[in-house]
ChimeraX commands (.cxc) that place a marker at each C-alpha (Angstrom):
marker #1 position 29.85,22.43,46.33 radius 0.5
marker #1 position 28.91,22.18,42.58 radius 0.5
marker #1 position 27.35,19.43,41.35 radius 0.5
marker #1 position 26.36,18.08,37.94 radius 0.5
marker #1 position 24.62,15.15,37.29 radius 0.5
marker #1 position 24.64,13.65,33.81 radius 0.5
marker #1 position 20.67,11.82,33.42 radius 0.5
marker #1 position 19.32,15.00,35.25 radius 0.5
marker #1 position 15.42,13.83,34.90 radius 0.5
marker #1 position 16.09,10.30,35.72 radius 0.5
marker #1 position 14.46,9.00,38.67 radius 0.5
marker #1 position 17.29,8.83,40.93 radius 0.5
marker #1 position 18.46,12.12,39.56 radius 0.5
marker #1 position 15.59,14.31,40.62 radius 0.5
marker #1 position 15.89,12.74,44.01 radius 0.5
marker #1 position 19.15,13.57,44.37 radius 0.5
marker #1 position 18.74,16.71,43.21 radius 0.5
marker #1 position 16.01,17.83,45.36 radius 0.5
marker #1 position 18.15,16.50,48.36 radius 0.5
marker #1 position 21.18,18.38,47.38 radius 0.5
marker #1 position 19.61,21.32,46.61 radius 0.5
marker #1 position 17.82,21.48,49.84 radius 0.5
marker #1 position 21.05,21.40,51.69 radius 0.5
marker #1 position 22.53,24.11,49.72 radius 0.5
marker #1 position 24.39,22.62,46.89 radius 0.5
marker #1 position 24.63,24.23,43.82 radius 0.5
marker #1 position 23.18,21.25,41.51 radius 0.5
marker #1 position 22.42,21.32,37.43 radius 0.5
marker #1 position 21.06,18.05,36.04 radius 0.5
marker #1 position 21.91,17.78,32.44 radius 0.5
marker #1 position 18.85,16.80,29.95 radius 0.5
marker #1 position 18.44,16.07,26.22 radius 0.5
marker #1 position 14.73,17.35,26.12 radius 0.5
marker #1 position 14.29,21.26,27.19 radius 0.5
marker #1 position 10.66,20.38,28.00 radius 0.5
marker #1 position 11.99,18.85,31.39 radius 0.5
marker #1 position 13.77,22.03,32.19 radius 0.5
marker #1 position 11.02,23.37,34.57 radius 0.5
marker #1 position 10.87,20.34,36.41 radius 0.5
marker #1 position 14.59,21.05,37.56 radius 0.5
marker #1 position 14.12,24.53,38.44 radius 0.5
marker #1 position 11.00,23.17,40.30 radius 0.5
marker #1 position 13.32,21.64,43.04 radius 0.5
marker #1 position 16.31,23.50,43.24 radius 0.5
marker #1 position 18.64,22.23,40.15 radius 0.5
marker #1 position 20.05,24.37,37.16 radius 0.5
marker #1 position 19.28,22.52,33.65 radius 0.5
marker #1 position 21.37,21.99,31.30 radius 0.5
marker #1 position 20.19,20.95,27.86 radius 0.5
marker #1 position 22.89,18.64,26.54 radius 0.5
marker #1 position 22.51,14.99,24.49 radius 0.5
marker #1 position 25.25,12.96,25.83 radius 0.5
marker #1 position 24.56,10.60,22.89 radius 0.5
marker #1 position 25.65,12.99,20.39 radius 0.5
marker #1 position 27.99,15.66,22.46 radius 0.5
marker #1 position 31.49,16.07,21.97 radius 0.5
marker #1 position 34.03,15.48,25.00 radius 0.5
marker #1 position 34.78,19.92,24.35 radius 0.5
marker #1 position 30.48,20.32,24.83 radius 0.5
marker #1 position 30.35,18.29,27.90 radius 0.5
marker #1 position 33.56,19.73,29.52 radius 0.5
marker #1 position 32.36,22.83,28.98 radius 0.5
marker #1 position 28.96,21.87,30.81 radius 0.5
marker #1 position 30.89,20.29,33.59 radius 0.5
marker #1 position 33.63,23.71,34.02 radius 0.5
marker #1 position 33.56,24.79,37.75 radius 0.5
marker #1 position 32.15,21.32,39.30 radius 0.5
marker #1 position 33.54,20.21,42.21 radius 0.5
marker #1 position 31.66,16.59,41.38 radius 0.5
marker #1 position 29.88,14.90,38.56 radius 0.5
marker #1 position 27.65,12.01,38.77 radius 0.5
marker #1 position 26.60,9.59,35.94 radius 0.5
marker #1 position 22.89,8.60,36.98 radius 0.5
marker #1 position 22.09,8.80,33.07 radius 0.5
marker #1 position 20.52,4.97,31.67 radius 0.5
marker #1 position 18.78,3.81,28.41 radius 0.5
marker #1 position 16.01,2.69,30.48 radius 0.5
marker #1 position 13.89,-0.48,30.56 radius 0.5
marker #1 position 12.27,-0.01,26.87 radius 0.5
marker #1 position 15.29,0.68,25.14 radius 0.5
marker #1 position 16.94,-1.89,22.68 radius 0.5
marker #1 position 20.26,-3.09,22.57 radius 0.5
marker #1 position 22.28,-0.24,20.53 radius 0.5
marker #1 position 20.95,2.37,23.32 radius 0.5
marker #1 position 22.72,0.40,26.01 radius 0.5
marker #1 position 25.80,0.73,24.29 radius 0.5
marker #1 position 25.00,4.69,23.55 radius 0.5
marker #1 position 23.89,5.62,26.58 radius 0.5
marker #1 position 25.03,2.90,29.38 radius 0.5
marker #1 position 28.76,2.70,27.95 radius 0.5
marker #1 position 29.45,5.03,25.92 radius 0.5
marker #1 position 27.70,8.28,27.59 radius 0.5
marker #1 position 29.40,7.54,30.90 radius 0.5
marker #1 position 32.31,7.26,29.66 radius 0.5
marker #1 position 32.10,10.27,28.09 radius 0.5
marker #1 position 31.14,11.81,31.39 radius 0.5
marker #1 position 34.38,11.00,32.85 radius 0.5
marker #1 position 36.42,11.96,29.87 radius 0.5
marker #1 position 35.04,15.02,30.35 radius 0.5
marker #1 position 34.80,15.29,33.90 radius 0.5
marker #1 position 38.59,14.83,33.83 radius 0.5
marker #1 position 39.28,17.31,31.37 radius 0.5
marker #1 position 37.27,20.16,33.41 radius 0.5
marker #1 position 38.65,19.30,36.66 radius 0.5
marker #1 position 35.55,17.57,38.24 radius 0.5
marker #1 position 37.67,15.01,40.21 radius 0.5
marker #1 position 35.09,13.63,42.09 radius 0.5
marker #1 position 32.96,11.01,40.22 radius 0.5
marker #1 position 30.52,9.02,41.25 radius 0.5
marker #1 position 28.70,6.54,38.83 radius 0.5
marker #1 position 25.15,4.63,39.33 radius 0.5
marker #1 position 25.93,1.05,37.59 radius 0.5
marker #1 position 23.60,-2.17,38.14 radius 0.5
marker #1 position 23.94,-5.21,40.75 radius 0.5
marker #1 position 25.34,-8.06,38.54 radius 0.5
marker #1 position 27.25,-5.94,35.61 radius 0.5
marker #1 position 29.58,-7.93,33.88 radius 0.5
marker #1 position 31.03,-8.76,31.10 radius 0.5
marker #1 position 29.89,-12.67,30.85 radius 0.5
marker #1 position 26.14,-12.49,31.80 radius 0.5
marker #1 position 24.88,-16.24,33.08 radius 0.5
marker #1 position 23.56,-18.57,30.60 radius 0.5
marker #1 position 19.71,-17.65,30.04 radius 0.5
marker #1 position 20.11,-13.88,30.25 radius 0.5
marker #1 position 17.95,-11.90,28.50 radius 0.5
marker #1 position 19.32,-11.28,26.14 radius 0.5
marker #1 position 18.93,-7.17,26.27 radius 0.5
marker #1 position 19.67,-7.35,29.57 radius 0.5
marker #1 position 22.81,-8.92,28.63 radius 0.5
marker #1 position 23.85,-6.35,26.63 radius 0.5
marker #1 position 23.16,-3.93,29.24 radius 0.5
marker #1 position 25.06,-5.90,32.05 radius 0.5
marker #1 position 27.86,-5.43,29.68 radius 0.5
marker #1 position 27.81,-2.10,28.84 radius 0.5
marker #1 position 27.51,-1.13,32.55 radius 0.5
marker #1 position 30.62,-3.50,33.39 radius 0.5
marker #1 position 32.75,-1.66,30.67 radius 0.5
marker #1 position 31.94,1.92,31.57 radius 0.5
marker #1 position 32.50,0.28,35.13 radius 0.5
marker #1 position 35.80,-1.07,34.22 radius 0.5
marker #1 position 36.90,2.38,31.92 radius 0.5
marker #1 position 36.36,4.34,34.82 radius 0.5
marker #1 position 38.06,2.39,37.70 radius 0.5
marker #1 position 41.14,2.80,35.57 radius 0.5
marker #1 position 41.02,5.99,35.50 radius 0.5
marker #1 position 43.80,7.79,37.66 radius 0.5
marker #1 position 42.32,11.20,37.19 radius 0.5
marker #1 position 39.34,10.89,39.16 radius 0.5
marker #1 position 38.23,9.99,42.28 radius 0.5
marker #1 position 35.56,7.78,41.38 radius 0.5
marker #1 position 33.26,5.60,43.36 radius 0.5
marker #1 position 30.94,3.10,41.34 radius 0.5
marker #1 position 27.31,2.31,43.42 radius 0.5
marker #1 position 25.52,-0.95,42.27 radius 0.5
marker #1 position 21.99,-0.80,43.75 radius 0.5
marker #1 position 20.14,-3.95,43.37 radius 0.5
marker #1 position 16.43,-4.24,42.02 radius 0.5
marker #1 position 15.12,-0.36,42.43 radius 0.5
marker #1 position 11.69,0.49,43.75 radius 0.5
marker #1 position 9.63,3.48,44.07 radius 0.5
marker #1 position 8.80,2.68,47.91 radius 0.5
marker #1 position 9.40,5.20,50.39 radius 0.5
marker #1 position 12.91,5.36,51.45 radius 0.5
marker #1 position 13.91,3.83,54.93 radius 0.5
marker #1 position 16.95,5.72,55.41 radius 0.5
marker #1 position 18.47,2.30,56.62 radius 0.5
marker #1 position 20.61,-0.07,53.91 radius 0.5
marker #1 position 22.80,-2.61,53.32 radius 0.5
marker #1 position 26.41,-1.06,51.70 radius 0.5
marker #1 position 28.93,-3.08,51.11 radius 0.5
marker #1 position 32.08,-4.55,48.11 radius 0.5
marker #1 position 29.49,-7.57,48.02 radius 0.5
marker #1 position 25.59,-7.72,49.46 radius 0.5
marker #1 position 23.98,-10.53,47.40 radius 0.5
marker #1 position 20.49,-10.10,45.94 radius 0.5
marker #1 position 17.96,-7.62,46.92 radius 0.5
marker #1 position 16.10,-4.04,46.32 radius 0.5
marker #1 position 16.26,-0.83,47.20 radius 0.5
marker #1 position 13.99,2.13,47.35 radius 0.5
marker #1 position 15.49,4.85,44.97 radius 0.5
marker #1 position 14.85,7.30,47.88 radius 0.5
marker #1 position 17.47,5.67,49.64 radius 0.5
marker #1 position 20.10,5.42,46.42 radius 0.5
marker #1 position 19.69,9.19,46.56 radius 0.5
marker #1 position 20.15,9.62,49.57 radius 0.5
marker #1 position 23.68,7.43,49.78 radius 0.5
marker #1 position 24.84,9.15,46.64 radius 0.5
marker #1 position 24.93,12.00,49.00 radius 0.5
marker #1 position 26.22,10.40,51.50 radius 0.5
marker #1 position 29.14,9.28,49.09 radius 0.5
marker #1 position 29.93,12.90,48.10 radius 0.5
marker #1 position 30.49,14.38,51.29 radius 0.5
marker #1 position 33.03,11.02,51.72 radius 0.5
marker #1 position 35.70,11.48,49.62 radius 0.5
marker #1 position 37.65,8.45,51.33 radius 0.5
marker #1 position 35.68,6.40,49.33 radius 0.5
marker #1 position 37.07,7.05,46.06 radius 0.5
marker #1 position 38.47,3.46,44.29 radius 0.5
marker #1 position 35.53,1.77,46.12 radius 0.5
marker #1 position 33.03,-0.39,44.06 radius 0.5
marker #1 position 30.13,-1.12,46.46 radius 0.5
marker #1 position 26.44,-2.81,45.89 radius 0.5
marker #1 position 23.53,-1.48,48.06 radius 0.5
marker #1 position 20.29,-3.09,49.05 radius 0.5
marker #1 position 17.79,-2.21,52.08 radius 0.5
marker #1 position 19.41,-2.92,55.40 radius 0.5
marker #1 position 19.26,-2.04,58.66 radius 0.5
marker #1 position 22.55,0.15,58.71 radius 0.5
marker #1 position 21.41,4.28,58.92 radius 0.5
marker #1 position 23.11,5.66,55.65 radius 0.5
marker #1 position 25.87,7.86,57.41 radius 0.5
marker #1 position 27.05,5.10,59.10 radius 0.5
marker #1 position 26.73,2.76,56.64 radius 0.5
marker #1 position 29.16,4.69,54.25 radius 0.5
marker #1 position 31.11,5.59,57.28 radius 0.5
marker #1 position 31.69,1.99,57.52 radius 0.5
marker #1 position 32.43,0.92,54.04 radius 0.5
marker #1 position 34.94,4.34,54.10 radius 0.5
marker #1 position 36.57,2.49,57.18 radius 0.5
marker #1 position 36.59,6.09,59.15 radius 0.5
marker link #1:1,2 radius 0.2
marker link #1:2,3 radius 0.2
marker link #1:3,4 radius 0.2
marker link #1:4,5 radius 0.2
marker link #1:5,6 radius 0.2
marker link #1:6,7 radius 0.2
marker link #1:7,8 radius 0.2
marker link #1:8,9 radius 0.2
marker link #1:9,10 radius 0.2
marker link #1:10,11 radius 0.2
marker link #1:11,12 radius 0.2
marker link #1:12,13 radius 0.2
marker link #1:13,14 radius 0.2
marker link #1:14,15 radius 0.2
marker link #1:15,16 radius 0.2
marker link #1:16,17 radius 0.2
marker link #1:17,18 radius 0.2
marker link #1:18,19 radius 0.2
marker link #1:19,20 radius 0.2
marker link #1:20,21 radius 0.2
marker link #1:21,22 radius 0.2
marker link #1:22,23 radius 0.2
marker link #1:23,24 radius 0.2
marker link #1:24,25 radius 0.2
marker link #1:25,26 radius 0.2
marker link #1:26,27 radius 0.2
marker link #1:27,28 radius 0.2
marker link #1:28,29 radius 0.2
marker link #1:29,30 radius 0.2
marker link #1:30,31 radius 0.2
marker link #1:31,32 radius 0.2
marker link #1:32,33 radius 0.2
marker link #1:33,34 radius 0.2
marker link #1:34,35 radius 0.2
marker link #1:35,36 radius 0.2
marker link #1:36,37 radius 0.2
marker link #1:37,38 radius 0.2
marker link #1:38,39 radius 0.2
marker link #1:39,40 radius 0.2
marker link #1:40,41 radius 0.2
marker link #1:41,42 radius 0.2
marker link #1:42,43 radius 0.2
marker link #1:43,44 radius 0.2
marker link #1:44,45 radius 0.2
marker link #1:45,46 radius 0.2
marker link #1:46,47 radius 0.2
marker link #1:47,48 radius 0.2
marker link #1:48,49 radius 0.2
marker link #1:49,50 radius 0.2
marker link #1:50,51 radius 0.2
marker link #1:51,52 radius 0.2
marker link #1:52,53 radius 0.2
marker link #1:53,54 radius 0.2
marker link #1:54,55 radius 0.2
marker link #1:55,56 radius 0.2
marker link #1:56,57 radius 0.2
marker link #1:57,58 radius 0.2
marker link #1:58,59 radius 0.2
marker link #1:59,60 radius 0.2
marker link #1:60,61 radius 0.2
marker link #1:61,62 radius 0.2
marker link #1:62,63 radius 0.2
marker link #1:63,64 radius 0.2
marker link #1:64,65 radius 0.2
marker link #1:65,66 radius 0.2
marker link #1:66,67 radius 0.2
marker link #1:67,68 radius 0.2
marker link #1:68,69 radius 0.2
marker link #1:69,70 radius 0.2
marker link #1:70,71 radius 0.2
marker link #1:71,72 radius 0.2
marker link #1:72,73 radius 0.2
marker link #1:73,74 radius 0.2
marker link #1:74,75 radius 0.2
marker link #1:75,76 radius 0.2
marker link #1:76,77 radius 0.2
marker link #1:77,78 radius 0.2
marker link #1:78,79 radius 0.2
marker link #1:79,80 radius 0.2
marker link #1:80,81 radius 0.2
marker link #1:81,82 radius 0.2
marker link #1:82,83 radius 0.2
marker link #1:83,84 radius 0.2
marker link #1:84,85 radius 0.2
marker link #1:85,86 radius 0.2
marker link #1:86,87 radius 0.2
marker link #1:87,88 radius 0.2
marker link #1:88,89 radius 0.2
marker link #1:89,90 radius 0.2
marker link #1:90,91 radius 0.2
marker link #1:91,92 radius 0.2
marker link #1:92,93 radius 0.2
marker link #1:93,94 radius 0.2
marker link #1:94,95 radius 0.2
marker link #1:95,96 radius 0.2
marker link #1:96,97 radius 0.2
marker link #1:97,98 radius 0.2
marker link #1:98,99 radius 0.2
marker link #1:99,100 radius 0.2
marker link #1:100,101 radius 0.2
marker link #1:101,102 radius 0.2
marker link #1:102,103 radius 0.2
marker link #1:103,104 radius 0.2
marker link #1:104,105 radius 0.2
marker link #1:105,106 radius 0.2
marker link #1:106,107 radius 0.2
marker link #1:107,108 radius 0.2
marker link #1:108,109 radius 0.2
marker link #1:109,110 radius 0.2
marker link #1:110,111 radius 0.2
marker link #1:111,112 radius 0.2
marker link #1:112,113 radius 0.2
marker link #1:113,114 radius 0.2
marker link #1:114,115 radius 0.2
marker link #1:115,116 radius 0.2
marker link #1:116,117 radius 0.2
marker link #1:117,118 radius 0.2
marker link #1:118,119 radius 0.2
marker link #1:119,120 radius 0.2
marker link #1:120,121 radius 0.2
marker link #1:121,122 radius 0.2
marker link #1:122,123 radius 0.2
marker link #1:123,124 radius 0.2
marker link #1:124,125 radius 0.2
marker link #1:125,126 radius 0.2
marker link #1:126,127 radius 0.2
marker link #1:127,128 radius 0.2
marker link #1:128,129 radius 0.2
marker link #1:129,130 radius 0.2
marker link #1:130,131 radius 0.2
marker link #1:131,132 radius 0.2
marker link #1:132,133 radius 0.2
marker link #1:133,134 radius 0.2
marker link #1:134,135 radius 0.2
marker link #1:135,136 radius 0.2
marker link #1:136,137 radius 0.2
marker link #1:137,138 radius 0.2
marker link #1:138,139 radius 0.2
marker link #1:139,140 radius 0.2
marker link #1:140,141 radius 0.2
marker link #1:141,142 radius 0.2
marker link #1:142,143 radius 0.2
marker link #1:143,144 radius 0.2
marker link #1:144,145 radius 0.2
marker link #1:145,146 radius 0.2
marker link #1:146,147 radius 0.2
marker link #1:147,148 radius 0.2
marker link #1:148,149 radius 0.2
marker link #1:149,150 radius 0.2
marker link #1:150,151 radius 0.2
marker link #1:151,152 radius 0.2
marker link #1:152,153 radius 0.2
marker link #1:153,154 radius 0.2
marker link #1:154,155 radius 0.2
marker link #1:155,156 radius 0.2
marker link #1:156,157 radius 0.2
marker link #1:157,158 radius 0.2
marker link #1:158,159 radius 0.2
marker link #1:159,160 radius 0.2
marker link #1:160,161 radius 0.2
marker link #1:161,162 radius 0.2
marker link #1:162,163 radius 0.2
marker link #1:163,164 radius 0.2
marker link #1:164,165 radius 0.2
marker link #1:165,166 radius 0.2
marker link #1:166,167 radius 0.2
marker link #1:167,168 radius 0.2
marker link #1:168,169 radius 0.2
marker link #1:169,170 radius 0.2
marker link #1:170,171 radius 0.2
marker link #1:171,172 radius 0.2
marker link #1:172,173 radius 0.2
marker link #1:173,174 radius 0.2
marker link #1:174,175 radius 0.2
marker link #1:175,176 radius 0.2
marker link #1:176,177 radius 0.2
marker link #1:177,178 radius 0.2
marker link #1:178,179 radius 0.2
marker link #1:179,180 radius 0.2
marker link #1:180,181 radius 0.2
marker link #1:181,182 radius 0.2
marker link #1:182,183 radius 0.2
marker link #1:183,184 radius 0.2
marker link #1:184,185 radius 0.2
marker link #1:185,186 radius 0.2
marker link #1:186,187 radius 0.2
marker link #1:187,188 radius 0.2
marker link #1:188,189 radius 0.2
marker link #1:189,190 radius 0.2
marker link #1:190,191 radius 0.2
marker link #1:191,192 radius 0.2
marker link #1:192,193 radius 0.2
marker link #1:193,194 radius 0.2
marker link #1:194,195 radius 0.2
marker link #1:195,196 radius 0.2
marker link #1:196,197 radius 0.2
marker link #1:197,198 radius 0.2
marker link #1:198,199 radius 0.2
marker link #1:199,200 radius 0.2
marker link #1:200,201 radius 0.2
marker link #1:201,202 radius 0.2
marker link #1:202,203 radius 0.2
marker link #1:203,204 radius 0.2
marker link #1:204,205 radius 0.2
marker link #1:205,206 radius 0.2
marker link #1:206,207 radius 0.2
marker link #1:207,208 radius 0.2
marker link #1:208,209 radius 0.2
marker link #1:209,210 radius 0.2
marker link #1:210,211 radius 0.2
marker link #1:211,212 radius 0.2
marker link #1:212,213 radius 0.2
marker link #1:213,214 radius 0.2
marker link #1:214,215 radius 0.2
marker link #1:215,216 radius 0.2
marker link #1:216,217 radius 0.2
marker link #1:217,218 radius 0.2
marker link #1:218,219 radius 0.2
marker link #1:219,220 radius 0.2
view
């Protein structure tokens, strides 16, 4: 299977990377700065040297020609202000599944935040407001999508621990964290599950083993 994931030198990216190319994927992480390049090739991924914040749908399309999957793991990330959210955290992902749709990737999986929505509570910072709303409209473009097979994964607070392999995956979990080792690892998971597609599913740390934890949420 080919993969491309959009955010290639993210955090969860590389992780997910590594793991698929271990297992024989054929993975390519797209990047804005070429300097990261070598850190791809390091574990296993092809880069591909593409701003998603200035692309056109044709550019991207053409990186994602031949996937079997795409996966938006791209973000603004904690320092950014508010006009990146809406760049990157909207408007990028969208762009990922316009494209996506146009090259035939049907498979999409997108990495959106516990608590997106479109009327953050009362008190919200208010740059994490704007990026609870930006994920909750990319999240809401893409579920209406009937071109794709999508899947949208909501991790709660993300940690650099070591992953447990164990999690809790579910429509709703309530608060808690999650070591990016294990996101990675379910975004796998998720792939290789296709009955999943039209699911919107939060994940924290649990005490379910990740097959059978997406096993379960699949309802195989």
């Amino acid at each position: 299977m080919r993969i491309v994931i959009a955010g290639g030198h993210g955090k969860i990216a590389l992780r997910l990377e590594r793991l698929l190319a271990g297992r024989g994927d054929e993975v390519a992480g797209i990047i804005r700065n070429p300097a990261q390049a070598d850190d791809l090739r390091t574990i296993g991924a092809e880069p591909i040297v593409l701003d998603l914040e200035s692309a056109t749908a044709a550019e991207v399309a053409e990186a994602l020609r031949g996937a079997d999957a795409a996966v938006f793991a791209a973000g603004a990330g904690p320092g950014s202000g508010p006009a990146r959210k809406e760049t990157v955290d909207r408007a990028a992902a969208v762009l990922f599944a316009d494209a996506a749709e146009s090259a035939g990737a049907r498979r999409f999986l997108i990495v959106s935040s516990m608590g997106a929505t479109l009327e953050p509570p009362p008190g919200t910072d208010p740059v994490f407001a704007v990026y609870l709303r930006a994920k909750a409209a990319a999240d809401a473009a893409i579920s209406s999508r009937t071109g794709l097979d999508w899947t949208i994964l909501r991790p709660g607070t993300l940690t650099n621990d070591p992953g447990t392999g164990r999690v809790h995956l579910a429509a709703r979990t309530g608060p808690g964290s999650v070591p990016r080792d294990d996101v990675a690892a379910v975004l796998a998971e998720l792939l290789d599950t296709p009955s999943t597609a039209g699911l919107t599913l939060e994940l924290i740390s649990g005490n379910t083993p990740i097959p059978v934890a997406v096993k379960n949420v699949a309802g195989n």
